[in-house]
MDTraj code that builds the backbone (N, CA, C; nanometers):
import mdtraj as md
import numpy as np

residues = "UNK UNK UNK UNK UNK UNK UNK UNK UNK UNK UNK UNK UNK UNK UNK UNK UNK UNK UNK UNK UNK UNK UNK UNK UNK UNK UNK UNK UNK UNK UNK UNK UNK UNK UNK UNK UNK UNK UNK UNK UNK UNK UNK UNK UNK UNK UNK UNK UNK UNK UNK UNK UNK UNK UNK UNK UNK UNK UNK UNK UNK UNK UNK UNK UNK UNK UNK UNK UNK UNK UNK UNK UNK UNK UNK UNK UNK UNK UNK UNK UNK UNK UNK UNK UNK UNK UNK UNK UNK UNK UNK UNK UNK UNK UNK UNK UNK UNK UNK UNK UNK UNK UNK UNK UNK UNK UNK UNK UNK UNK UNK UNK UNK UNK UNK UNK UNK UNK UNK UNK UNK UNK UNK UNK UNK UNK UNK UNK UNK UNK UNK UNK UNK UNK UNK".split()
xyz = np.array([
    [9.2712, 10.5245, 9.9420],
    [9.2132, 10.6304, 9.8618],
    [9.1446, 10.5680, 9.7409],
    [9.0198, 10.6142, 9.6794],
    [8.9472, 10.6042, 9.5993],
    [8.9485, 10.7141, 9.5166],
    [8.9518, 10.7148, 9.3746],
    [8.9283, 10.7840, 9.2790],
    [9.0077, 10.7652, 9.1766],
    [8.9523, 10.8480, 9.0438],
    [8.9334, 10.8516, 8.9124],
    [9.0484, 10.9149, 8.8571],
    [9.1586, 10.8310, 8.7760],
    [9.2292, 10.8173, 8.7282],
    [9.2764, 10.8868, 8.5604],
    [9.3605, 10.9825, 8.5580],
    [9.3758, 11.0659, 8.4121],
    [9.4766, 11.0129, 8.3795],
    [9.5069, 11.0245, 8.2395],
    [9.6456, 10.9508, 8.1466],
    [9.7872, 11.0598, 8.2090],
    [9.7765, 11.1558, 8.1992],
    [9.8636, 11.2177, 8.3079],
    [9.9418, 11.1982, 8.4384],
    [9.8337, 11.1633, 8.4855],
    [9.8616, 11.0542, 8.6613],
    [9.9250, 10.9668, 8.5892],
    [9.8831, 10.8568, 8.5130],
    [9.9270, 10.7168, 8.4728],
    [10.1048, 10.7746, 8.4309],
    [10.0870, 10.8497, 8.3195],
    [10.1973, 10.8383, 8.2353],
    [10.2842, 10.8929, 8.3452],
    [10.2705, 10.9774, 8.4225],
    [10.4018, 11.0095, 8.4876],
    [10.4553, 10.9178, 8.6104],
    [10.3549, 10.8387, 8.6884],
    [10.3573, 10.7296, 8.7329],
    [10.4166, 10.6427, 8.6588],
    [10.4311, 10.6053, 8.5671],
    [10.5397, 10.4574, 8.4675],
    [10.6280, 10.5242, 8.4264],
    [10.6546, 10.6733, 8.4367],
    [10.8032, 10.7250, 8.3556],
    [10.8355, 10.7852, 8.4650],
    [10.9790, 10.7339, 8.4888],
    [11.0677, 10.8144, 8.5932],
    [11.1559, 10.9121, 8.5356],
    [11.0985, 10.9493, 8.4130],
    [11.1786, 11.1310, 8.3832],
    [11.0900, 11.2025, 8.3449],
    [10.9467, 11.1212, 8.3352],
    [10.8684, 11.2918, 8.3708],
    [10.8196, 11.3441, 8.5394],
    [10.8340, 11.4742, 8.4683],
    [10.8204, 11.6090, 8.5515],
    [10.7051, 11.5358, 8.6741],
    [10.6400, 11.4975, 8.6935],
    [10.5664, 11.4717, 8.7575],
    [10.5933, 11.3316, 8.8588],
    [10.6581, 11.2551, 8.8229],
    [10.6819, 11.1383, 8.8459],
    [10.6815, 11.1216, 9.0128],
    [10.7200, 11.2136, 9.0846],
    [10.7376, 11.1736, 9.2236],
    [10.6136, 11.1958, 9.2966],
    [10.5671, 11.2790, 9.2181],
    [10.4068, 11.3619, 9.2762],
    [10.2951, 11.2532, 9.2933],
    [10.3487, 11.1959, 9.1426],
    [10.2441, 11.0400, 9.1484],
    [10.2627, 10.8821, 9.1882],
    [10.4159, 10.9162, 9.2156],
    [10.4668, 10.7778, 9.2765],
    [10.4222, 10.7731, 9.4677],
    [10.4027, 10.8892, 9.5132],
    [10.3725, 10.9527, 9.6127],
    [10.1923, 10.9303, 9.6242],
    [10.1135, 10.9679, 9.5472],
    [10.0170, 10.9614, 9.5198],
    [9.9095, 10.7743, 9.5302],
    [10.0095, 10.7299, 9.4272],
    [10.0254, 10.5667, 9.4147],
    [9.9930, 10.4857, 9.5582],
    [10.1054, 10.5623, 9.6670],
    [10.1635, 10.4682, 9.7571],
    [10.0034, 10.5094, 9.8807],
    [9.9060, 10.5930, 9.8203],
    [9.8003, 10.6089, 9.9037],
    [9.7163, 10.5042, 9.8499],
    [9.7082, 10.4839, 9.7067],
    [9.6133, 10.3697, 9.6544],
    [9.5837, 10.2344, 9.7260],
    [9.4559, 10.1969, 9.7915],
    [9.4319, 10.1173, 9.8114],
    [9.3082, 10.0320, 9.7534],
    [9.2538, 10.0541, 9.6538],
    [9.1814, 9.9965, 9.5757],
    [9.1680, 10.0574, 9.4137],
    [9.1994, 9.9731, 9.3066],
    [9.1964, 10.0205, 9.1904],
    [9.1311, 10.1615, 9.1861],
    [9.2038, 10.2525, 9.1343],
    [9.1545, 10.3741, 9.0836],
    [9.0553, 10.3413, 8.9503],
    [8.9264, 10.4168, 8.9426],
    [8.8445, 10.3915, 8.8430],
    [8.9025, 10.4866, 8.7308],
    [8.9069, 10.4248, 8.5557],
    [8.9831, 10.4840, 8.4924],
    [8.8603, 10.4417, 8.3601],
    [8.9107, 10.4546, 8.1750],
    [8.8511, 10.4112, 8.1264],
    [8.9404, 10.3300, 8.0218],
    [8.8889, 10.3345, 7.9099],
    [9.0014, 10.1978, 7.8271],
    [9.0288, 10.3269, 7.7787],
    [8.9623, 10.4455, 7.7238],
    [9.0508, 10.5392, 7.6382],
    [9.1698, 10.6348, 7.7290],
    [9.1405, 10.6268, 7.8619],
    [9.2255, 10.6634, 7.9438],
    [9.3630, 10.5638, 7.9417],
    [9.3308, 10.4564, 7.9380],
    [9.5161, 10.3401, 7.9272],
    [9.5033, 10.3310, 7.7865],
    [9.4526, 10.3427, 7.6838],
    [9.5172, 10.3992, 7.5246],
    [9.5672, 10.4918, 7.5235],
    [9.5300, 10.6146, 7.5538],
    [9.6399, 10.7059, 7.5764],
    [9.7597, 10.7082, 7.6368],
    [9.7414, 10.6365, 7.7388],
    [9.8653, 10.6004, 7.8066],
    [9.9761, 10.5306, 7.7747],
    [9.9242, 10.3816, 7.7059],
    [10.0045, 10.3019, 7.6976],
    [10.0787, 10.4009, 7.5143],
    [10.0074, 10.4731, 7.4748],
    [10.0780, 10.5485, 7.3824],
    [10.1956, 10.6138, 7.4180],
    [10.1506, 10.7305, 7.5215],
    [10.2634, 10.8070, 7.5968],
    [10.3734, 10.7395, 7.6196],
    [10.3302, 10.6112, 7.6948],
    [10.5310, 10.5673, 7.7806],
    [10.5356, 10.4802, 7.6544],
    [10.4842, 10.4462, 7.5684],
    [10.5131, 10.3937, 7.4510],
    [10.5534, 10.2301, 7.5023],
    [10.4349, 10.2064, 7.5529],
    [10.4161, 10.0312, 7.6453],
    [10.2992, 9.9964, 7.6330],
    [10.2445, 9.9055, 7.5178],
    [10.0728, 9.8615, 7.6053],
    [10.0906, 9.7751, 7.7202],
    [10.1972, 9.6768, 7.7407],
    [10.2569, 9.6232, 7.8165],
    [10.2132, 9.6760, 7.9480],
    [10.2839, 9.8267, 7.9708],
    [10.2933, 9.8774, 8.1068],
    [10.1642, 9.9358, 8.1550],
    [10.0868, 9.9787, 8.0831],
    [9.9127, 9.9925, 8.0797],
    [9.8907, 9.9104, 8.1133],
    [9.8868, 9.8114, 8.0729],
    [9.7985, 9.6804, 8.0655],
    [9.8612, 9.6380, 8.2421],
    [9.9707, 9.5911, 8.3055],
    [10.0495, 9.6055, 8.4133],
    [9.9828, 9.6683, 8.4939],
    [9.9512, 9.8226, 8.5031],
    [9.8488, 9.8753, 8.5682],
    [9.7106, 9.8735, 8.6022],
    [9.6630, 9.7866, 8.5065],
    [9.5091, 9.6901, 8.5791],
    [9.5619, 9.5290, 8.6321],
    [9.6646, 9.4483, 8.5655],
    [9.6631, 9.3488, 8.6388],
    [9.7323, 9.3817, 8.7625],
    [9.8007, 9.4521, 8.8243],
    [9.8511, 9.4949, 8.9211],
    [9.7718, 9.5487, 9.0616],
    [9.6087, 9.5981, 8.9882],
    [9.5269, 9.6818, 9.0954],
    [9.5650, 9.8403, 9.1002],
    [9.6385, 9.8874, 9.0268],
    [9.6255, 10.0415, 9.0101],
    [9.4788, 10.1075, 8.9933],
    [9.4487, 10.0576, 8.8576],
    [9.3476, 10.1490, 8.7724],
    [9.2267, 9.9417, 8.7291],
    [9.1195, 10.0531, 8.7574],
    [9.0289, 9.9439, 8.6699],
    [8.9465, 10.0426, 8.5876],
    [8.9394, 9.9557, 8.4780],
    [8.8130, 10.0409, 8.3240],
    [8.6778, 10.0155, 8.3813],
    [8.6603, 10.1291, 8.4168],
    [8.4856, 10.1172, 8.4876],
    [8.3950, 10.1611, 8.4365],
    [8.3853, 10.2336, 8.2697],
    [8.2909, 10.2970, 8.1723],
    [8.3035, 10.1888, 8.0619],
    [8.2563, 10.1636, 7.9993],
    [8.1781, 10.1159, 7.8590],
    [8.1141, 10.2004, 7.7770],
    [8.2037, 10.2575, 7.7048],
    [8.1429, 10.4045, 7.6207],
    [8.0367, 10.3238, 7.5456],
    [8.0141, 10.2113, 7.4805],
    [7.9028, 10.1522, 7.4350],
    [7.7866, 10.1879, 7.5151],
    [7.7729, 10.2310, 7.6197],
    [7.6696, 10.2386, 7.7728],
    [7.6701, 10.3588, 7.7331],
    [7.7207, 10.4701, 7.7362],
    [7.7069, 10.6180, 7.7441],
    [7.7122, 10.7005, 7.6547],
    [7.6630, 10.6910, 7.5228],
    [7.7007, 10.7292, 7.3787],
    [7.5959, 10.8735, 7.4353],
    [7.4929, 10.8694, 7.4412],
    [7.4058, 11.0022, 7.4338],
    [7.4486, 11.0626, 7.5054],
    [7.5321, 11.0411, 7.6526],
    [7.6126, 11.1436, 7.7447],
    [7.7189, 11.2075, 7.6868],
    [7.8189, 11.1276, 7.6429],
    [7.9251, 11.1447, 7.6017],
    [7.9556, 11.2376, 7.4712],
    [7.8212, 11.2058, 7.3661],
    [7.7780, 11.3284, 7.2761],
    [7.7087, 11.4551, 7.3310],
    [7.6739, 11.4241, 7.4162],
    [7.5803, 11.5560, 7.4645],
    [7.7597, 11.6562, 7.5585],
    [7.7989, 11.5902, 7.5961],
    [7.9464, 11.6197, 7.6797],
    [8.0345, 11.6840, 7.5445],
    [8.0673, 11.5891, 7.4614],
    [8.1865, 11.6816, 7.3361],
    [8.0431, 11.7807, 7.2832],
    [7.9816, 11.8165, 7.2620],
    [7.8964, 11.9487, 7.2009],
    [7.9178, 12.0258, 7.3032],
    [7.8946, 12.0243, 7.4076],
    [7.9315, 12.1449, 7.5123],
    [8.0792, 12.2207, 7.5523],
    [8.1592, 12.0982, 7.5180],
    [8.2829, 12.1462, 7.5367],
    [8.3494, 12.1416, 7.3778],
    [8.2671, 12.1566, 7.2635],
    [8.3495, 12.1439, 7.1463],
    [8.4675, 12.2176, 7.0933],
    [8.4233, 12.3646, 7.1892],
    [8.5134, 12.4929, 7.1586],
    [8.6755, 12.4511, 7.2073],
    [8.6594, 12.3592, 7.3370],
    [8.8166, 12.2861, 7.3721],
    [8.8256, 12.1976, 7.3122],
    [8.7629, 12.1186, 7.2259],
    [8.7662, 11.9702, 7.1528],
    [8.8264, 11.9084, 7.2253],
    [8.7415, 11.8235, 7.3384],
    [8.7940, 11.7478, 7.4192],
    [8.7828, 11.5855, 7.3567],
    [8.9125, 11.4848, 7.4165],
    [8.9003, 11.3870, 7.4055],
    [8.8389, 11.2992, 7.4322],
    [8.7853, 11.1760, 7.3510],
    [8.7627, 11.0620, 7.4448],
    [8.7639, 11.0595, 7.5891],
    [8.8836, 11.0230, 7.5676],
    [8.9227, 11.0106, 7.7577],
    [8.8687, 11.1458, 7.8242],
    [8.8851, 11.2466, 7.8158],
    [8.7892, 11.3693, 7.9220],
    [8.7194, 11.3620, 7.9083],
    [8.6335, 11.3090, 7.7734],
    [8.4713, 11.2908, 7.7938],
    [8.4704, 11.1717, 7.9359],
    [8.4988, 11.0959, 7.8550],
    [8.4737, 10.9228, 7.9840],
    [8.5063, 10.9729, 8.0958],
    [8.6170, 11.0452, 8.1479],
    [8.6354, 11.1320, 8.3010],
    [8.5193, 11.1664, 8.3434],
    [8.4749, 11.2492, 8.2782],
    [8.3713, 11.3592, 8.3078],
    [8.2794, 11.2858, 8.3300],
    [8.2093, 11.1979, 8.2408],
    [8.1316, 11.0917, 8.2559],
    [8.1015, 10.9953, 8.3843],
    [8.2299, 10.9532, 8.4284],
    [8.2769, 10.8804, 8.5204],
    [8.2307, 10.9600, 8.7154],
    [8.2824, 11.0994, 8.6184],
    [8.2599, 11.1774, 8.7498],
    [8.1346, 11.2206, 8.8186],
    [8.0683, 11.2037, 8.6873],
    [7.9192, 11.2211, 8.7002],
    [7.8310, 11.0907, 8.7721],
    [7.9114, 10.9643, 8.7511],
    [7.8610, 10.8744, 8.8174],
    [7.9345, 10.8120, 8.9553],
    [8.0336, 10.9327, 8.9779],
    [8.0810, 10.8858, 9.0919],
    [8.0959, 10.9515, 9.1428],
    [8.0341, 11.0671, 9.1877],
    [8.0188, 11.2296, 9.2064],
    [8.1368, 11.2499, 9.3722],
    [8.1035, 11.1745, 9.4383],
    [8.2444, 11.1276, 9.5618],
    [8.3649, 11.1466, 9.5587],
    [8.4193, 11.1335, 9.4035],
    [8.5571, 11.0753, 9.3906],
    [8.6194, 11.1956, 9.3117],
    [8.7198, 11.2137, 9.3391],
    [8.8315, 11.3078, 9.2581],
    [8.8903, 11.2524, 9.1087],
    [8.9060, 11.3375, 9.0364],
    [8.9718, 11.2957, 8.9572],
    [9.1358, 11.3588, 8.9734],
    [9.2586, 11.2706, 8.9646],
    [9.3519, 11.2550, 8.9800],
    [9.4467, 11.3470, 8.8317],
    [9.4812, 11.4129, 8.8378],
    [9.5097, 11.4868, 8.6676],
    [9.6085, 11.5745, 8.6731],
    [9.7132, 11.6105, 8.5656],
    [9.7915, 11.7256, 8.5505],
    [9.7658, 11.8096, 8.4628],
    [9.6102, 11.7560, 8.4490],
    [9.5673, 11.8464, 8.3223],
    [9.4625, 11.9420, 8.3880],
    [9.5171, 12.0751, 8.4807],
    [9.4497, 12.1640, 8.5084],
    [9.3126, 12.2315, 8.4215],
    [9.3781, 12.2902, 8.2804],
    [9.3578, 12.3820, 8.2379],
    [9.2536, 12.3335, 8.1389],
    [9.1655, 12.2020, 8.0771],
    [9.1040, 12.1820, 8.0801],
    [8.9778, 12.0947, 8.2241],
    [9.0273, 12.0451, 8.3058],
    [8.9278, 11.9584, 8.4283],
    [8.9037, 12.0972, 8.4756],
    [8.9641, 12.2334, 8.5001],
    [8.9121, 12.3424, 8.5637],
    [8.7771, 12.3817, 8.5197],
    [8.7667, 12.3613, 8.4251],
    [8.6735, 12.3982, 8.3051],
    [8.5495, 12.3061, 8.3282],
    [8.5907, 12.2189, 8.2817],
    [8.4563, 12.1017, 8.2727],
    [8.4153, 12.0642, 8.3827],
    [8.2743, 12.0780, 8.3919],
    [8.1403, 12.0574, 8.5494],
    [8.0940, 11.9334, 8.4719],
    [8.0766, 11.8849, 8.6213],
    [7.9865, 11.7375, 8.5401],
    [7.8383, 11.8024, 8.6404],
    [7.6965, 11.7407, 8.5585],
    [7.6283, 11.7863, 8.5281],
    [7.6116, 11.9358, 8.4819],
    [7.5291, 12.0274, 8.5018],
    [7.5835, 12.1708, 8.4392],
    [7.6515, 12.2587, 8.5315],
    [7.6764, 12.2710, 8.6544],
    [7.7854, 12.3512, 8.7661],
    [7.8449, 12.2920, 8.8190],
    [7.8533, 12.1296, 8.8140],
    [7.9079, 12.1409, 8.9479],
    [8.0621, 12.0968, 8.9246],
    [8.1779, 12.1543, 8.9797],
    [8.3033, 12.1259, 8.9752],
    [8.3677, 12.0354, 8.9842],
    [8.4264, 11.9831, 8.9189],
    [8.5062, 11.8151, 8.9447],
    [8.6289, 11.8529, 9.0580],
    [8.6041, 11.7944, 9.1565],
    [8.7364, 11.7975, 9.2869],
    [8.8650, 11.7438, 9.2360],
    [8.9505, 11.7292, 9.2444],
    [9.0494, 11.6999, 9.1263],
    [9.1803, 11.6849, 9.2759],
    [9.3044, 11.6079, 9.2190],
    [9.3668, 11.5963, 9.2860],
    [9.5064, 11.6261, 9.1943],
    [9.5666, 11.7132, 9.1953],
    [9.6676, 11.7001, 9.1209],
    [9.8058, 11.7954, 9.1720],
    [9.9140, 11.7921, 9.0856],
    [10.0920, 11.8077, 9.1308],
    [10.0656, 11.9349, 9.1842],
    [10.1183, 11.9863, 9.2632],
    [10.1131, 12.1332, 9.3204],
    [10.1516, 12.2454, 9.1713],
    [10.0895, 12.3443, 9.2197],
    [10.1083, 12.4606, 9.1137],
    [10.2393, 12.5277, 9.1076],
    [10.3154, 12.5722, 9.0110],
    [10.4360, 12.6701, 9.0061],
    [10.3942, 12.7907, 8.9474],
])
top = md.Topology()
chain = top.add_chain()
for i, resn in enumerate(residues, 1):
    res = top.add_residue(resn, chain, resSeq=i)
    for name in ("N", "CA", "C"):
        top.add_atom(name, md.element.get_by_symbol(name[0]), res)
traj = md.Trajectory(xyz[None], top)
């Protein structure tokens, strides 16, 4: 499996007491080539499980590779937070979104419904998303 990687996926993947953890350890065991991710996507992360260590583990390992250079995409990425300013989205969902736009194929991997529902990369079109079943 191929695709695009959220701090969500990550963090519950390296912590075996969050809620999610089996959904993405499950998820993991489909990975066969680095999931495309960004650096503000494993900053967030390595915040969450409170490891840069274990972030960092997850690219030398072949999980996740940083495949954006927000230096490369500044006029997207501004033109992206003005549209969605009303959710004040992060870094990292900008670079997703971004990502998705250049990899229009690939899912993004997320437990973060309730904003990726929301955000179209270019102006309609829906990001395919892969994430924990609904309750």
């Amino acid at each position: 499996m191929n695709a695009i990687a959220d701090t969500g996926f990550l963090v519950a993947f390296g912590n075996r007491r969050d809620r999610y953890h089996a959904w993405a350890v499950e998820i993991g065991q489909h990975v066969q080539e680095p999931l495309l991710t960004c650096e503000a996507v494993l900053a967030e992360t390595a915040f969450h499980l409170g490891s840069a260590a274990l972030a960092l583990e997850f690219v030398r390992e072949g999980l996740v590779r940083p495949a954006l250079l927000v230096a490369d995409h500044i006029p997207r990425l501004a033109e992206l937070a003005a549209r969605y300013a009303d959710r004040k989205p992060d870094l990292a969902d900008l670079c997703l979104i971004r990502l998705s736009e250049l990899h229009p194929k690939l899912p993004v991997i997320t437990t973060d419904l309730g904003d990726f529902r929301i955000y179209r990369r270019g102006r309609r079109d829906a990001i395919p998303l892969i994430h924990p079943p609904e309750t």
